[in-house]
C-alpha positions in Angstrom: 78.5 128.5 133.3 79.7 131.9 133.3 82.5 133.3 134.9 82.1 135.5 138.3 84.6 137.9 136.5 84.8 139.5 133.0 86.5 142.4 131.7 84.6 145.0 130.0 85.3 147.5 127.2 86.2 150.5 129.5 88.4 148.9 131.9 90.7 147.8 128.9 90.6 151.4 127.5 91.3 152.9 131.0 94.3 150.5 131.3 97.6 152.7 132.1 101.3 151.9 131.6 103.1 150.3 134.5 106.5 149.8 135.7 106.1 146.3 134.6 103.8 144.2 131.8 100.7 143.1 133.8 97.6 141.2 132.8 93.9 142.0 132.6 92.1 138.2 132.4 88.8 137.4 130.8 87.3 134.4 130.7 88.6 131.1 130.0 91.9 132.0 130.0 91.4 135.0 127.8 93.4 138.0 128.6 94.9 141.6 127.7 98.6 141.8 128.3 99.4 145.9 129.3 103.2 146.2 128.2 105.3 149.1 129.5 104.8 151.3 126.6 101.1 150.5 127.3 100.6 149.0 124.5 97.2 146.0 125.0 97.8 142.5 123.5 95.3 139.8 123.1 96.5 136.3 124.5 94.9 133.2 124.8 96.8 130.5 127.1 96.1 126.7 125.6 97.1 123.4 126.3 98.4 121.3 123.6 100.9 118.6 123.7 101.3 118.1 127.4 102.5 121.9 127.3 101.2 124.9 128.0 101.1 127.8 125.2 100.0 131.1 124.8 98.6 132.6 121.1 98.7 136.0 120.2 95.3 137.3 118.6 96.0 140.8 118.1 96.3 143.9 120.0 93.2 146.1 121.7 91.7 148.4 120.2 92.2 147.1 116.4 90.4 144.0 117.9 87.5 144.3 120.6 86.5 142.9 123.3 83.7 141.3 121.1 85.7 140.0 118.5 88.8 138.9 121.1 85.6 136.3 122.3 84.9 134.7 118.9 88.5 134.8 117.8 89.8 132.8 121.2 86.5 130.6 120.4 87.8 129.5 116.9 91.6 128.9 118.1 89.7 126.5 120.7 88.5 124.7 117.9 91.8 124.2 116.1 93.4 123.0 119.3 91.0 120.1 120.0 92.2 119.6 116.7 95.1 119.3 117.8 96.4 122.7 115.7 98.6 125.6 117.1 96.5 128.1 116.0 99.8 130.4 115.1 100.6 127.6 112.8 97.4 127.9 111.2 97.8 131.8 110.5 101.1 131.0 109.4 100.0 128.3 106.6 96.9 131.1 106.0 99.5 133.7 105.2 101.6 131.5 103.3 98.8 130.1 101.1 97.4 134.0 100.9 101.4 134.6 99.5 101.3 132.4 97.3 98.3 133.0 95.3 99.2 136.7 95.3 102.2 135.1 93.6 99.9 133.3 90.6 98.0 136.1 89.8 97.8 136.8 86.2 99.4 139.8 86.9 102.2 138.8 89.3 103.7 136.3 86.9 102.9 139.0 83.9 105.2 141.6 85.7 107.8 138.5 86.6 107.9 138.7 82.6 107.9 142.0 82.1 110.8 142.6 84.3 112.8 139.4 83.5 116.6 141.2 83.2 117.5 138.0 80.7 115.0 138.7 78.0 116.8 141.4 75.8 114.4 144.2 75.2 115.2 148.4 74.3 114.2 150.7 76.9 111.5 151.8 74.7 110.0 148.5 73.8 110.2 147.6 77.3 108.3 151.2 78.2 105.7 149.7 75.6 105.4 146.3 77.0 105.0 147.7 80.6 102.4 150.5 80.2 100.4 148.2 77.9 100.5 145.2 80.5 99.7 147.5 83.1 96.3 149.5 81.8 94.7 146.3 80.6 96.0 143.1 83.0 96.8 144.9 86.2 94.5 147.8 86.4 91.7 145.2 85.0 89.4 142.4 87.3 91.4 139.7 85.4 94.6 141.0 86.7 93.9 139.9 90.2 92.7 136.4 89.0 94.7 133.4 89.8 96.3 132.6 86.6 95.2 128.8 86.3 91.7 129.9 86.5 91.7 132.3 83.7 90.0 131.1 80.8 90.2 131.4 77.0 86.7 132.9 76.7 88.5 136.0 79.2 91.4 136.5 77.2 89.1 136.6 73.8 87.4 139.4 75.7 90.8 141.6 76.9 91.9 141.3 73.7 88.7 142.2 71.3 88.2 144.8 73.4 91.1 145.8 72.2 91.2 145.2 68.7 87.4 146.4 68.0 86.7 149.1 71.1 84.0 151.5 70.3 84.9 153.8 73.2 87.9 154.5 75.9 88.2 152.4 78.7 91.3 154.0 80.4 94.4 156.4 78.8 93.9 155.3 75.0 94.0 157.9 72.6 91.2 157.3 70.4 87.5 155.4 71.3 88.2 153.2 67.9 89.9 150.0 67.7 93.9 149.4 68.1 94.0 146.0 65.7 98.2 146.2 66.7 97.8 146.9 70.5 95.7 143.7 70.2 98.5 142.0 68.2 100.9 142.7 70.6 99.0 142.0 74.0 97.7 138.7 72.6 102.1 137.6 71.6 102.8 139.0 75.0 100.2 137.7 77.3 101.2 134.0 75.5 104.4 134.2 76.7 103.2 135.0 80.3 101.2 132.0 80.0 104.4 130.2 78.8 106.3 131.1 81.8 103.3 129.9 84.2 103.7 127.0 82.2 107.2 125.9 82.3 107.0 127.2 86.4 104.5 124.8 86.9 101.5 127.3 87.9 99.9 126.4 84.8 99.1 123.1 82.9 97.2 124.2 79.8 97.4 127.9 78.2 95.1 129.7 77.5 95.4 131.8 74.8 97.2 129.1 72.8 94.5 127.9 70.8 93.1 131.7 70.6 94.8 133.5 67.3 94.4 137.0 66.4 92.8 136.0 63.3 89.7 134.5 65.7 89.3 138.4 66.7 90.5 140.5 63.6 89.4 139.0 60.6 91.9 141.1 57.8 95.2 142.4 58.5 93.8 146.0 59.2 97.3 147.4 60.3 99.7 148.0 57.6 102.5 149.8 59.6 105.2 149.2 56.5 103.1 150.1 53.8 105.5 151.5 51.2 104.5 154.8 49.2 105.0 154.8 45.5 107.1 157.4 43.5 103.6 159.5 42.7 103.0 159.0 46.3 105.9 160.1 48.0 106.0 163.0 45.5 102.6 164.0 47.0 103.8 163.3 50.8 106.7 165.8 49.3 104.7 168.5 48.1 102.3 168.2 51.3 105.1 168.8 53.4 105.7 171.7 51.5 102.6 173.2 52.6 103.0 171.9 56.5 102.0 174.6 58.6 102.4 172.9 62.1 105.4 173.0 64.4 108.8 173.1 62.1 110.5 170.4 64.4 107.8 167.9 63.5 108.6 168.9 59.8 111.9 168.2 60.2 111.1 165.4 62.3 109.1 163.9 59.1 112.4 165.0 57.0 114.6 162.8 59.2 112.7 159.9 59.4 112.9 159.7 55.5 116.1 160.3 54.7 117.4 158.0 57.5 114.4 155.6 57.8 115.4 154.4 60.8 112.6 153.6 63.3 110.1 156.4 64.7 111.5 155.6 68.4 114.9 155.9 67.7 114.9 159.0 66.4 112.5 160.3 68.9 114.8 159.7 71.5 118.3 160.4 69.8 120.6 162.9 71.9 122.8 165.2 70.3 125.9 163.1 72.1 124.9 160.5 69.2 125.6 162.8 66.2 129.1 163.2 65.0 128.8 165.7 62.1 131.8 166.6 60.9 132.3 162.6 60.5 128.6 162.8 59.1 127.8 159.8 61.3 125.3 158.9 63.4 125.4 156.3 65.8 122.6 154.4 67.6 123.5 153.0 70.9 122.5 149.1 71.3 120.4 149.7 74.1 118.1 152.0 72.1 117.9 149.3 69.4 114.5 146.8 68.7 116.3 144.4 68.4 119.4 143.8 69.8 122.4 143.8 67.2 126.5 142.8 67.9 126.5 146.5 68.8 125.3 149.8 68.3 123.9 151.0 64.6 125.0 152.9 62.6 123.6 155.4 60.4 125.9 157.2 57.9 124.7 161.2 57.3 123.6 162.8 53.3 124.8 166.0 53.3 120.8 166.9 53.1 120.5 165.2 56.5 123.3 166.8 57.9 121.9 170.4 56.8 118.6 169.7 58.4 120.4 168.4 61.5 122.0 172.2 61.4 119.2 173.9 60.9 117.0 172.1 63.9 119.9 173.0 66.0 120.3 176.4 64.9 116.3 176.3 66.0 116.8 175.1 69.3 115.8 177.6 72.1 117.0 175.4 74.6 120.6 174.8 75.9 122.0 172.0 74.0 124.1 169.4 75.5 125.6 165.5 74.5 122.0 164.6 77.0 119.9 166.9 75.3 117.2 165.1 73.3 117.0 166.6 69.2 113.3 166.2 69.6 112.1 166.8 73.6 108.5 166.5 74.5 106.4 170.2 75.0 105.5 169.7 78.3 108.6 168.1 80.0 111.7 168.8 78.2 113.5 165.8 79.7 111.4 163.5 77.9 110.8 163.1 73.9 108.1 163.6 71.6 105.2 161.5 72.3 105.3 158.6 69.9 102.2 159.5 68.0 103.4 163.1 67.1 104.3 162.2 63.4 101.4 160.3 62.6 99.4 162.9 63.6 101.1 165.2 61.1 100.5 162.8 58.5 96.8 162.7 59.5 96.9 166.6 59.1 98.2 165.9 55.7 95.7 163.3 55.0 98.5 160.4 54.4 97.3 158.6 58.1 93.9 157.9 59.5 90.4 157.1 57.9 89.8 157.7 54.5 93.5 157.9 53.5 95.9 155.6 51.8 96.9 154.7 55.7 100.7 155.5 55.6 102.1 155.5 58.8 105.3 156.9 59.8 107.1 153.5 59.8 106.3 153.2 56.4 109.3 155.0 55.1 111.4 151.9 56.0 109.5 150.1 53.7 109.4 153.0 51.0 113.4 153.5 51.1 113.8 149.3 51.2 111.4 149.1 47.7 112.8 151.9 45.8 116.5 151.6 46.9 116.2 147.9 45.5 114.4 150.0 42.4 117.6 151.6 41.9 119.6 148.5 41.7 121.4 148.7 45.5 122.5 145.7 47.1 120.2 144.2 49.2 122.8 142.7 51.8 123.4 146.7 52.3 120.0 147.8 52.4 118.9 145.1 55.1 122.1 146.3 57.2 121.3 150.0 57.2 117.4 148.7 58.0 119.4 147.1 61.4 117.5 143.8 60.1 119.1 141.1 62.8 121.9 139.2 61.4 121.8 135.7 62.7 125.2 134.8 62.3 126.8 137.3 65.7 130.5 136.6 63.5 129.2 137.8 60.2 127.2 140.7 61.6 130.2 142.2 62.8 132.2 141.8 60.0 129.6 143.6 57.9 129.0 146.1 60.3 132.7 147.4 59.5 132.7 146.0 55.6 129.7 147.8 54.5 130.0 151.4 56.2 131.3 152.7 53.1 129.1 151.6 50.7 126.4 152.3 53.4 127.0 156.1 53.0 127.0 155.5 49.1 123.3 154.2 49.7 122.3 156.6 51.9 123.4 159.6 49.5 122.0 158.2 46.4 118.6 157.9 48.7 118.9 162.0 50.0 119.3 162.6 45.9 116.6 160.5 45.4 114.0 161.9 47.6 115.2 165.9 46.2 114.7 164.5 42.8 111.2 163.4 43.5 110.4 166.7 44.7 107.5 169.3 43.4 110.0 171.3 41.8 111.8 168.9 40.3 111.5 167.1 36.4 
């Protein structure tokens, strides 16, 4: 039977602001509270317990009169259940919480920012954007992580490793074999920590190895050039006729072969040049060493370091990058910048011998062995992890000497091998 009295749509919205809250009543027991600010609540007054209650549906007019009805009509149902219905929205939200929190991607950026795992800025930059394009900006990101499947990560990552055209910010519509490397090593440790959590029992991608998806070693990031080789690479950059800070760029990275990232983001604060040293803050480091590298200067180096300076238009400060990005002068050179140029020289890219522009750590390690240097000292100024924290540090200070030795027989090394020279 209904009731003699029910409110209607207009009579809520015509409600005013009194001196005091006041009520507006529906039917069975359904009402509007009008507060002082006039602001319209929904409440619903219950039994349950031998006490009376009141719930809170929502306020007028984000909910309407319609929806108040079927909304008071469920929270019935849950108290004949014997159910406060605020304690069901509050186990609702809680549950809703909690799966947000076992997403693939929630416990992926847990990892990602985890302060205990030792990363550089730069590899951590990598990790992040990376994670971000293809787990959180993706369907599977928002997937509970228990229910993500082997067969889904085989399809993040071969699409990937054997694309035929751009899904988001990559570069180029081809393959990245490495990018597909790296996501499936880091997505296994996401999995990991779901693991060990307890929000996973079985990983997924443990069973799933790269090999599954790239059947050859396609990326040869190291690959050393031979004498003939870097005499070619020499005379090529000879001939460069793009931007003179990539060709010293190029220079640099040879004579110091330290990694492309660490030299893309070196400040002039890190140079000492009358000491003709150059050191590498840890933080800036792959891997993280007893503290920071360092990189003794060839008087070759130090002239190029001279002349890029001399070449700087802007002001030049400790801060100030040696190599700062075209468009935004507070960041540096984007990381692809040198392998382009070696593309341009036909050294990088399809068709080529596929030297990259971490390959001249591998090309100083083979030849400087060639010309009879200790290894122990080549592996140091490579910034190869010592194992033993005691012995690195001792080295660190032992070897600087003979590390400047090595790096000046590999400066007269690389002018011997020049065009010009026998």
């Amino acid at each position: 039977m209904k009731p003699s009295k029910n409110l209607t749509h207009s009579a809520i919205q015509a409600a005013k602001a009194k001196g005091k809250p006041y009520k507006l009543s529906d039917s069975d027991r359904l009402y509007v509270l009008v507060t002082q600010t006039g602001k319209k609540y929904w409440k619903w007054n219950y039994r349950l317990d031998g006490k009376d209650n009141t719930y809170t549906l929502g306020t007028f007019p984000d909910i309407g009169l319609a929806e108040a009805r079927e909304l008071r009509i469920d929270a019935e149902k849950k108290v004949k259940q014997g159910i406060h219905p605020a304690d069901f929205d509050k186990d609702q939200i809680l549950s809703s919480k909690l799966n947000k929190a076992t997403t693939l991607w929630s416990v992926a950026e847990e990892w990602i920012e985890n302060p205990t795992i030792k990363r550089s800025s730069y590899y951590l930059k990598q990790i992040r954007s990376c994670m971000q394009r293809y787990v959180r900006d993706t369907p599977i990101g928002n997937r509970p992580i228990k229910e993500v499947t082997t067969q889904e990560m085989y399809n993040l990552i071969s699409g990937i490793a054997i694309r035929t055209k751009r899904t988001g910010l990559e570069r180029k519509t081809t393959g990245a074999p490495q990018v597909a490397i790296n996501m499936r090593t880091w997505c296994n440790a996401v999995f990991r920590l779901a693991k060990v959590s307890g929000r996973l029992t079985q990983n997924p991608i443990a069973d799933l190895k790269i090999s599954d998806i790239i059947s050859k070693p396609t990326v040869k990031n190291n690959r050393a050039l031979s004498k003939t080789e870097l005499k070619k690479l020499l005379a090529a950059l000879n001939e460069f006729t793009g931007r003179q800070k990539t060709k010293i760029a190029i220079e640099l990275l040879m004579l110091t072969f330290v990694r492309t990232g660490e030299l893309r983001c070196a400040t002039w604060g890190e140079f000492d040049l009358e000491n003709a040293l150059w050191t590498i803050p840890s933080a800036r480091m792959k891997i993280k060493t007893s503290g920071d590298h360092l990189v003794p200067l060839a008087p070759q180096t130090i002239a190029l370091l001279k002349q890029l300076k001399k070449s700087t238009e802007l002001p030049i400060s400790n801060s100030s990058l040696l190599f700062p990005n075209e468009r935004n002068h507070l960041e540096p050179m984007t990381p692809t910048t040198i392998n382009r140029a070696l593309e341009r020289m036909n050294f990088n890219g399809k068709g080529t011998i596929g030297f990259s522009a971490h390959g001249f750590r591998g090309t100083a390690s083979t030849m400087l062995h060639e010309l009879g240097s200790r290894s122990d000292v080549i592996e140091l100024q490579l910034a190869h992890q010592e194992r033993n924290s005691v012995k690195a540090a001792y080295n660190k200070a032992q070897y600087l000497v003979e590390r400047k030795e090595l790096m000046e027989r590999w400066a007269n090394h690389i002018d011997a091998t020049r065009p010009n020279q026998k």
